[in-house]
N, C-alpha and C positions, 0 to 999 in steps of 0.2 A: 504494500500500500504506500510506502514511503515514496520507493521508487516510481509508482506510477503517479502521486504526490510530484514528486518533483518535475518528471518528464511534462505532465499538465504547466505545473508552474513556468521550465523554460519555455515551455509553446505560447503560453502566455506572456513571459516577458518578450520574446525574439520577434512580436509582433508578426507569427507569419498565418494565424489567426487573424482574419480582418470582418468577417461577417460578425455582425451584435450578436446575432444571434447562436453564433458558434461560442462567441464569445462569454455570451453570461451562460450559456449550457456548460463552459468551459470553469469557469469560474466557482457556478454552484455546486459542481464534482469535486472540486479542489475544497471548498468548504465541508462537501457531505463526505469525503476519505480525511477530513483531517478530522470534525465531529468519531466517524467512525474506529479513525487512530486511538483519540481519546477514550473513547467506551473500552477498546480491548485492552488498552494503557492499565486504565482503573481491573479492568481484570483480569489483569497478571499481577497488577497490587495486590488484590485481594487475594488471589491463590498464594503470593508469596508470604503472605501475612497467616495464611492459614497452614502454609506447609511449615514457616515459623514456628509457630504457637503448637502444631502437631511433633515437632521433633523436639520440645520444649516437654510436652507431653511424656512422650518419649525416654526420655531422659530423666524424669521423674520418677515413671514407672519401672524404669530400666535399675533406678538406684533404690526403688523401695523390694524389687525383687532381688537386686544381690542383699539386700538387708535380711528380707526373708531368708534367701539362705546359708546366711549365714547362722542367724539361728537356730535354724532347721539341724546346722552340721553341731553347733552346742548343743542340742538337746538330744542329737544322735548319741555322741561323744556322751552324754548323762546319763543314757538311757545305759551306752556299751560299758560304761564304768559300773554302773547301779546293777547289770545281770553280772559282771565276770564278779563282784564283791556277792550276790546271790548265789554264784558257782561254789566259790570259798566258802562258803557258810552253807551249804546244803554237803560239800565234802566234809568239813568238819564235824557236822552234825551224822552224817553218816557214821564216818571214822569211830565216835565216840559211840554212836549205836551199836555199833557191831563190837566195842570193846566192851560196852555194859550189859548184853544178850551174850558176850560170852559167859559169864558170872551167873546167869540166869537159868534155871533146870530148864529143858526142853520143852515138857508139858506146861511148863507156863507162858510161855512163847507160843506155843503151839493156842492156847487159850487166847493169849492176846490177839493173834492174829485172826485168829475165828471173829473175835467182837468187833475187832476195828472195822473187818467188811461187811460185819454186818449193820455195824451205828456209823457206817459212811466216813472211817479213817480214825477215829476217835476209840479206842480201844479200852481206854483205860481211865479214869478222871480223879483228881485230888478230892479229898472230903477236905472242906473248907468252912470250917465253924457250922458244923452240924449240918452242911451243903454239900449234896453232890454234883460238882463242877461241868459233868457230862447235862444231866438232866435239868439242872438249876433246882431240883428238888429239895426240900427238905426232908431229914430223915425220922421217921416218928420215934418214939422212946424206945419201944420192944428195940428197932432195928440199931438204934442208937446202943444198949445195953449188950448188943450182941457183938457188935461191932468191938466195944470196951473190953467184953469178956475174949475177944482170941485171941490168941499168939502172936506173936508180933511177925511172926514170921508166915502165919496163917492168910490166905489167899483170903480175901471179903470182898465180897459185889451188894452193886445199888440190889435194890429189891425193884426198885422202878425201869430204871434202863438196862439192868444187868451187866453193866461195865462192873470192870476191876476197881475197885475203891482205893486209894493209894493214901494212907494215912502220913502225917505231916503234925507237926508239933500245936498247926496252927486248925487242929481240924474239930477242936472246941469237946473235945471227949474228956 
């Protein structure tokens, strides 16, 4: 449009236009391409102002997602610290299992492991001031009194949930 802009304009100044009427049809072209200029002028402004403010965008977005993951890799990193510290502690908790079931008669292992499948892992529970810790129960007197009366080394279960009762200093007898 420039071009044809200007090739109008020399024709126009070189005077080799001489009809009026060539003339102002010449003239009004040269006004309606330059009007025209200006409209596409304003927009390539406006796409340039928009492809601005998009890569503006862009870059905001681009630095809230390295933000995210960076996070992302700390909370990996918390989660990978928090199971391999779970590992260690399910070994040592094992280790120690297997040292204190050695001490232990076989028939009473063999009993524990029967109740814990059958009360869903829970085999065994502390009596805890006249409470049985499996059940949440409390123990009536007869059971309480029986409980007092046996050997320390004697095997006693809830009467409620049938767990192993595991007496403790703190089990209010």
């Amino acid at each position: 449009m420039r071009q044809r802009a200007a090739r109008n304009q020399q024709r126009l100044d070189s005077g080799a236009v001489t009809s009026p009427k060539d003339l102002e049809s010449l003239q009004h072209e040269i006004a309606s391409l330059a009007r025209r200029q200006g409209d596409l002028e304003d927009v390539v402004l406006e796409i340039m102002e928009r492809r601005e403010a998009a890569q503006e965008r862009a870059t905001e977005l681009t630095g809230r997602v390295e933000s995210v993951e960076t996070k992302l890799e700390d909370a990996v990193a918390r989660r990978d610290a928090a199971v391999a510290e779970l590992d260690r502690e399910a070994a040592s908790v094992t280790k120690e299992r297997e040292t204190v079931s050695a001490t232990v008669p076989p028939e009473l292992i063999k009993l524990y492991e029967k109740l814990r499948v059958q009360q869903g892992g829970v085999g065994a529970a502390k009596l805890y001031q006249r409470r049985c810790e499996g059940c949440r129960l409390e123990l009536n007197i007869t059971e309480l009194n029986d409980v007092r009366g046996a050997a320390p080394d004697q095997v006693v279960r809830c009467e409620n949930c049938r767990r192993i009762l595991v007496r403790t200093p703190e089990s209010g007898l």
